[in-house]
C-alpha positions in Angstrom: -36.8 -10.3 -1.3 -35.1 -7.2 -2.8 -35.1 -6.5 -7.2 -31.9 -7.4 -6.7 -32.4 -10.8 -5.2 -34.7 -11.5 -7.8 -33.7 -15.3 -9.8 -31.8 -16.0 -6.7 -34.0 -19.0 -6.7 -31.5 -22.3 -7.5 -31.4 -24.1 -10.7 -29.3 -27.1 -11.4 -26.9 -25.2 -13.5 -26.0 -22.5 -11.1 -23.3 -23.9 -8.8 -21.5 -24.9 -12.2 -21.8 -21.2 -13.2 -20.7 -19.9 -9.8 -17.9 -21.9 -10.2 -16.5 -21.5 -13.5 -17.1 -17.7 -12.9 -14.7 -17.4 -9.8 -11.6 -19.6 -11.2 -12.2 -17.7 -14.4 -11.5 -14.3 -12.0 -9.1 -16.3 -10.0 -6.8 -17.1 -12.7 -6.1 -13.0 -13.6 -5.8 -12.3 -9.7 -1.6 -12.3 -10.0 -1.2 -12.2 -13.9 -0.7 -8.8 -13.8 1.8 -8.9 -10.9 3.9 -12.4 -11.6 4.1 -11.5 -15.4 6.3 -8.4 -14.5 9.6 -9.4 -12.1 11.0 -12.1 -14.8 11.2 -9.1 -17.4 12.5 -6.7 -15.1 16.3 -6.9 -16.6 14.8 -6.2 -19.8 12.4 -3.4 -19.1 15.4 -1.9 -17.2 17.0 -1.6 -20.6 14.1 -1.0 -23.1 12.5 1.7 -20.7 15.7 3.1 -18.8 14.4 2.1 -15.6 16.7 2.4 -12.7 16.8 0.0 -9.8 14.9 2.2 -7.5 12.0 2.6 -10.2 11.6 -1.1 -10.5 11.7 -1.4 -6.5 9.0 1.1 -6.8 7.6 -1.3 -9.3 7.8 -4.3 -7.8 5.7 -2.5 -4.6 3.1 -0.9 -6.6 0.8 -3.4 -7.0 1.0 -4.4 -3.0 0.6 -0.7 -2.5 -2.5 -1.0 -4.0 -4.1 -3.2 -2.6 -3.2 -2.0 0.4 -5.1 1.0 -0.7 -7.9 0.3 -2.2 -9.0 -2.8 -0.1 -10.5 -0.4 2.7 -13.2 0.8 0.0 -14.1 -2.9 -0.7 -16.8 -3.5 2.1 -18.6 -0.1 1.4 -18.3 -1.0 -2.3 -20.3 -4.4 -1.5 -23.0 -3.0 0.9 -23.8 -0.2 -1.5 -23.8 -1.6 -4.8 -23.2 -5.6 -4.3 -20.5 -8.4 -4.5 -21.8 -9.3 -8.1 -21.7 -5.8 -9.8 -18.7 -5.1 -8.5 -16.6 -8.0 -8.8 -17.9 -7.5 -13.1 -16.7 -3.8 -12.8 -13.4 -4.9 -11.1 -12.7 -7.4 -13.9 -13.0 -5.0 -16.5 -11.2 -2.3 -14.9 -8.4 -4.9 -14.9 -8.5 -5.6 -18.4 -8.8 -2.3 -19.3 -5.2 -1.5 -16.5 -3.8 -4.4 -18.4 -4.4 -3.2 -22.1 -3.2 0.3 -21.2 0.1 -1.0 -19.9 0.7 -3.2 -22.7 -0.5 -0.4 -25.3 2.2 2.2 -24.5 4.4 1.2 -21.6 7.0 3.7 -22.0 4.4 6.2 -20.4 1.4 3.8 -18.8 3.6 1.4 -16.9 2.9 2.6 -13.6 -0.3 4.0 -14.2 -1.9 0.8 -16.1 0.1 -1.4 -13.4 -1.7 1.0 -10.7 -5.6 0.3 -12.2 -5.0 -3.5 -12.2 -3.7 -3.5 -9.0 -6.3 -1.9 -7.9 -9.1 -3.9 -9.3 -7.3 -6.8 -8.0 -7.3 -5.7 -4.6 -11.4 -5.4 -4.6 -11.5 -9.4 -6.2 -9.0 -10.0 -3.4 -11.7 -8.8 -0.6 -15.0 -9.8 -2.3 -14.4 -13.1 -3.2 -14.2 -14.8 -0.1 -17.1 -13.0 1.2 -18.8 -14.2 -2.0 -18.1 -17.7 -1.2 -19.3 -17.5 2.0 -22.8 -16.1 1.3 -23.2 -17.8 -2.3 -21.8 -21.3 -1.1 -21.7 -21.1 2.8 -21.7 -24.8 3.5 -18.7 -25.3 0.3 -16.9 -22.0 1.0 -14.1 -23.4 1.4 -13.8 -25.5 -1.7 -14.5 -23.0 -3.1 -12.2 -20.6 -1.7 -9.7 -23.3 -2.8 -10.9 -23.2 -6.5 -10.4 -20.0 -6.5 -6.7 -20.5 -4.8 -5.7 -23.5 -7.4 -6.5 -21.3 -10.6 -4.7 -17.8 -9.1 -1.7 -20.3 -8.8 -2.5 -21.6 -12.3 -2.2 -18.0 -13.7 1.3 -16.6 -12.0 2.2 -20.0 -12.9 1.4 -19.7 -16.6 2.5 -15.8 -16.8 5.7 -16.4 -15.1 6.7 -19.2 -17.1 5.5 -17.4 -20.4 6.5 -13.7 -20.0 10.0 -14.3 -21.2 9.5 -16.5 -24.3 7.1 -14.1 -25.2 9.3 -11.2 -25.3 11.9 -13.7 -27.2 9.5 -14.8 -30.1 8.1 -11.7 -30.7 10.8 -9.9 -31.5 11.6 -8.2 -28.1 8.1 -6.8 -27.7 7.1 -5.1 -24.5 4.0 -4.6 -25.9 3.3 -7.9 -26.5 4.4 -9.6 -23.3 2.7 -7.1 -20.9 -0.4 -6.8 -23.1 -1.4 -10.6 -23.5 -2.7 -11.0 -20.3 -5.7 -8.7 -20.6 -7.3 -11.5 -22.9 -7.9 -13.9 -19.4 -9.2 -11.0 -17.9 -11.7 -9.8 -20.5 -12.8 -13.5 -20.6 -13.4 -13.8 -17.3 -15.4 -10.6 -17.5 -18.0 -12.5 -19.8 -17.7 -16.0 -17.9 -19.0 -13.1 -14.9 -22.3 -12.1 -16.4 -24.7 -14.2 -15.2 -23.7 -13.3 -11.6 -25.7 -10.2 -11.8 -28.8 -11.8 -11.3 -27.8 -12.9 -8.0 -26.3 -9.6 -6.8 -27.9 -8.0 -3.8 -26.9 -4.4 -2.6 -28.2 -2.3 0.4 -28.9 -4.2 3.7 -29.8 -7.6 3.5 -32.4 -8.7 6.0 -32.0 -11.5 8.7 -31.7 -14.8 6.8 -32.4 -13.4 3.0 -29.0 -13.4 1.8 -29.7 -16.0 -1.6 -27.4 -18.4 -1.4 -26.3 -20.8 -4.6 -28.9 -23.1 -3.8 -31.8 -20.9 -2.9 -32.0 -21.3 0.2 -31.3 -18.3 2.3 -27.6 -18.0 3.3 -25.5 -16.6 6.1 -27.1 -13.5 7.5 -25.1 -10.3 6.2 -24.1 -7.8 8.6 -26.1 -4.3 7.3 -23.5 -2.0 8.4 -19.8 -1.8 8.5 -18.4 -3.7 11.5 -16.0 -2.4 13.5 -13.8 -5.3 13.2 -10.4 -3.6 14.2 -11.7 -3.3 18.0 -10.8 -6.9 18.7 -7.7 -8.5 19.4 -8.8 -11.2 16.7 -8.7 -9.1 13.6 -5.2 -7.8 14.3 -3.9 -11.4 14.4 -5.5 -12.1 11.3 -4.3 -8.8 9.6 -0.7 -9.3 11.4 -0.4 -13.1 9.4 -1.9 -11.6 6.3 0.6 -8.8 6.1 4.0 -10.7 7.0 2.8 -13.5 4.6 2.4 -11.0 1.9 5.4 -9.3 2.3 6.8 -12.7 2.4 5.3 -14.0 -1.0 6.0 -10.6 -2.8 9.5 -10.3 -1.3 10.4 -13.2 -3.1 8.5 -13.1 -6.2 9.8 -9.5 -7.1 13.3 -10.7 -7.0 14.2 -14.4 -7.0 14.2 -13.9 -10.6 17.1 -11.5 -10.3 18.5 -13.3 -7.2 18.7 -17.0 -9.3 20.0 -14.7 -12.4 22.9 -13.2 -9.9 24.1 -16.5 -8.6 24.4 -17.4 -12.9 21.0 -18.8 -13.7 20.0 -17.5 -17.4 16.7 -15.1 -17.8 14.2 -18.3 -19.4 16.0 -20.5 -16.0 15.5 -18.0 -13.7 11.7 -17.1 -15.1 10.9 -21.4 -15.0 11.8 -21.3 -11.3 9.7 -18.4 -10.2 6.5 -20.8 -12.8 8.0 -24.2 -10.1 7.3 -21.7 -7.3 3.8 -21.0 -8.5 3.3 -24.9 -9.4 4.2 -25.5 -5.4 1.5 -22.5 -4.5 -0.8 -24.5 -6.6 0.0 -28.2 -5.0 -1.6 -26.6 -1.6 -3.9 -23.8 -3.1 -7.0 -26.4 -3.0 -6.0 -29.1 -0.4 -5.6 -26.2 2.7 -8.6 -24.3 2.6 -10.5 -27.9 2.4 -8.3 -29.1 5.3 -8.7 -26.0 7.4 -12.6 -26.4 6.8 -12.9 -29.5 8.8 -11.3 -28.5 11.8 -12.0 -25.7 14.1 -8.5 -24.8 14.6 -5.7 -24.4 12.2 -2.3 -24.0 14.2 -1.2 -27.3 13.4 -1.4 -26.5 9.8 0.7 -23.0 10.1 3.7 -24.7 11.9 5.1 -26.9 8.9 4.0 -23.7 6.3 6.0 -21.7 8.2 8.5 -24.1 8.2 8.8 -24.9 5.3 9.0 -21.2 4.0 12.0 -20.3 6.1 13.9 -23.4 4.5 12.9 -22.6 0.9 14.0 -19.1 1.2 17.4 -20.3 2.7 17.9 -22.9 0.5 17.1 -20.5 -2.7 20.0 -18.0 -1.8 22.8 -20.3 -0.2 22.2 -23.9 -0.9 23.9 -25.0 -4.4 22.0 -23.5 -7.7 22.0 -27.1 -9.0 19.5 -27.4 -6.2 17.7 -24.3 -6.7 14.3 -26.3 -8.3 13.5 -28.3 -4.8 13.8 -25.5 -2.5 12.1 -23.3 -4.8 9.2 -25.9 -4.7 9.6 -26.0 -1.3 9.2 -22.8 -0.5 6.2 -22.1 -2.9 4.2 -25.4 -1.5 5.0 -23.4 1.9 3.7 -20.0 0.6 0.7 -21.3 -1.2 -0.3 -22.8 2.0 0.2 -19.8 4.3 -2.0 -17.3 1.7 -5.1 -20.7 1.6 -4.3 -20.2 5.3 -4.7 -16.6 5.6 -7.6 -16.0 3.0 -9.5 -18.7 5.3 -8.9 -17.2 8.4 -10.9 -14.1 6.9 -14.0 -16.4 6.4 -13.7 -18.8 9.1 -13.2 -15.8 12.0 -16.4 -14.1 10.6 -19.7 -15.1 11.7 -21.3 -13.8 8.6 -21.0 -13.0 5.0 -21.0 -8.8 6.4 -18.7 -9.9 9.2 -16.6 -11.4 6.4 -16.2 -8.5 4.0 -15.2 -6.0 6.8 -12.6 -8.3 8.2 -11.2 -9.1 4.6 -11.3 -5.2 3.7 -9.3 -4.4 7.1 -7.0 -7.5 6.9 -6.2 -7.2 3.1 -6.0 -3.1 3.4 -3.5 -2.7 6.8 -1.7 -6.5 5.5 -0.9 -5.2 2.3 0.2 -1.7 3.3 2.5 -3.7 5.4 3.4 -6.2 3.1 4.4 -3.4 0.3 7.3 -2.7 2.2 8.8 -6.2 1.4 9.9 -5.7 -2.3 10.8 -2.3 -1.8 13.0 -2.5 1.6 14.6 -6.1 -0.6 15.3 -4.2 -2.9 17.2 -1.2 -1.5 18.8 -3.6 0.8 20.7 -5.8 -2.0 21.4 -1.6 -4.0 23.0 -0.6 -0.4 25.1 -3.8 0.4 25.8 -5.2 -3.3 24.6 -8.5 -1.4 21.7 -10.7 -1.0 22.4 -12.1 2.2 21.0 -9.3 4.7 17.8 -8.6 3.0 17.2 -12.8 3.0 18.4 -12.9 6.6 15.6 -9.9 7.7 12.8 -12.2 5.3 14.1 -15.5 7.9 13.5 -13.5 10.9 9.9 -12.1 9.6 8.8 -15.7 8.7 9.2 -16.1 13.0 6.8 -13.8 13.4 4.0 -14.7 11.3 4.8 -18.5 13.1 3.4 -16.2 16.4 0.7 -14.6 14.3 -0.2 -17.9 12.8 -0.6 -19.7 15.8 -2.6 -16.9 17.4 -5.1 -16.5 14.0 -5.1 -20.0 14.4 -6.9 -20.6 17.6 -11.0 -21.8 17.0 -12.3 -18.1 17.5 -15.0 -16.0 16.0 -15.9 -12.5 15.9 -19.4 -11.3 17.1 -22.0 -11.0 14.7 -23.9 -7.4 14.7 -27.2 -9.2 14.0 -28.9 -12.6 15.5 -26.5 -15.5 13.7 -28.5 -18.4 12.4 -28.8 -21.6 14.2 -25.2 -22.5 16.0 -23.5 -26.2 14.3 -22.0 -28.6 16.9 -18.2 -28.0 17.8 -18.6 -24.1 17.0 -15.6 -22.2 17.4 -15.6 -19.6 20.2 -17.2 -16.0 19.8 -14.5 -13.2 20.8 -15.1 -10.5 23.5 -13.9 -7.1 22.3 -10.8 -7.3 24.4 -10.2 -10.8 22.6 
């Protein structure tokens, strides 16, 4: 056992600790992003943004993590899951106060720091969970899910009566949110004592209990040589670009068709409230069965109909297929985030798959809000760009159902003893 393993040794109090650390970083994962599209009108006028500037907004933060997510494995095998994750959530708090400080001039940049330190909780903790917790990882995975939900729910639904009561403040309403995040930097602490950098030996990894966890991969993994990884990255991406698509601009798409700013902001906050109905229950479901497809055909489903039923169905019905659509969504990113975990072998396996999948996905995905948005500025209609989202969700359906099959990668090092009804190990060629 390394220094840094040392007190890796389980106490009763530790899994509650565990926990309440990663819904406390859950909650600020999209904060910073879902608090920003129902002010657009507003910062359009207070900050003279044009509507190329806020495409460019709106694709920032997906930009990022499509960025920064490739440094996220090398991050954890040099320095640890643990230290990192604590320097990510201040980073983000620090993004966050920047951009509410003085937005006229750290918008982008502050926007661009939180983004970034989300994109390194997006990769780590699902690898977390499956070396802290292996035989739980994906309850907790679904924790983690639920309280994300529960914070673009709670900074969609705020950002607008926030700006009202004080006065109009910018300030205020983009600042707020770094309070969560500095919070959940504290609730992080006592996760250091677990954190364990360099290679971990054969069967040393501590898990929550004490007991040695997964075996970590000590070097990066190759993961984009098999056939495997690209369907995972593929579903990733196009449900990314799917999600962003619509919650950079539903806002402005509900306020179009005659909803008012605080409607069209509580509808985006229902959409978050139907991410957080299937948050917990489909990583838990996916757990229990070696294959998944049968859970990606109704998600994808049900995302083409909420998307359809958002732009042309009557606005007096815009609630339910808004709910729709975000039960639909919420289920497709438990899916994807599990698909990272459950087509590794090993925590290592896990962090190089969620580093390539997250970085190439979201690179993909940030061309949703943009290519949206200059669709609607070159055709004065919503129609097209909501017709091209309808004909994406049919490929992530083929990507789904591909990810989906019971497959694993190879491990790089000699996998602990096999459970009954294993899924498959991939060949290179997949």
């Amino acid at each position: 056992m390394t220094k840094f393993q040392a007190g890796a040794r389980g106490r009763p109090y530790d899994i509650t600790l565990l926990v309440v650390a990663v819904a406390a970083a859950g909650f600020n994962l999209r904060t910073a992003i879902t608090s920003l599209p129902p002010l657009f009108p507003n910062l359009q006028t207070q900050l003279h943004l044009s509507t190329a500037t806020l495409s460019l907004l709106a694709a920032t933060p997906v930009i990022c993590f499509g960025v920064v997510s490739a440094f996220a494995a090398w991050l954890k095998r040099r320095y640890g899951e643990e230290l990192i994750l604590l320097v990510a959530l201040v980073l983000l708090t620090a993004g966050l106060l920047l951009r509410g400080v003085a937005p006229e001039v750290m918008l982008f940049p502050g926007t661009v720091l939180a983004a970034s330190s989300i994109a390194v909780l997006n990769v780590l903790l699902s690898s977390l969970a499956k070396r802290r917790w292996p035989e739980r990882a994906g309850l907790l995975i679904g924790i983690y899910l639920t309280m994300l939900s529960l914070g673009a729910i709670l900074s969609s639904l705020l950002s607008v009566p926030l700006y009202r009561h004080s006065g109009g403040s910018v300030r205020l309403a983009l600042g707020v949110w770094a309070i969560p995040a500095a919070l959940a930097a504290l609730l992080w602490l006592p996760q250091l004592r677990y954190r364990a950098a360099g290679p971990v030996l054969a069967g040393t990894a501590p898990a929550v209990s004490g007991e040695p966890g997964p075996v970590a991969s000590p070097v990066g993994v190759k993961v984009y040589r098999y056939a495997l990884t690209w369907e995972v990255t593929a579903f990733m991406g196009l449900q990314s670009l799917l999600y962003y698509a619509a919650l950079s601009w539903l806002p402005t798409i509900f306020q179009d068709r005659g909803a008012s700013a605080v409607t069209a902001g509580n509808l985006l906050a229902l959409m978050g409230g139907g991410n957080l109905a299937t948050s917990l229950v489909v990583p838990v479901l996916a757990h229990r069965r070696p294959g998944q497809r049968a859970l990606v055909v109704p998600s994808l489903i049900g995302t083409a109909a909420g998307l359809s039923g958002c732009l042309w169905a009557p606005l007096g019905m815009a609630p339910f297929w808004v709910l729709v659509l975000g039960v639909s969504q919420g289920s497709c990113l438990g899916l994807a985030i599990f698909f990272m975990l459950a087509r590794a072998p090993d925590a290592g396996v896990a962090a190089s798959l969620s580093a390539f999948s997250q970085s190439v996905g979201y690179l993909v995905a940030s061309v949703g809000p943009l290519m949206v948005g200059l669709l609607h500025s070159a055709t004065g209609s919503w129609d097209i760009p909501v017709a091209l989202l309808l004909m994406l969700c049919a490929a992530e359906l083929a990507t789904g159902l591909l990810a989906g099959r019971p497959l694993v990668l190879p491990a790089v090092t000699p996998p602990p003893a096999r459970e009954a009804h294993s899924p498959t190990r991939m060949s290179e060629t997949g």
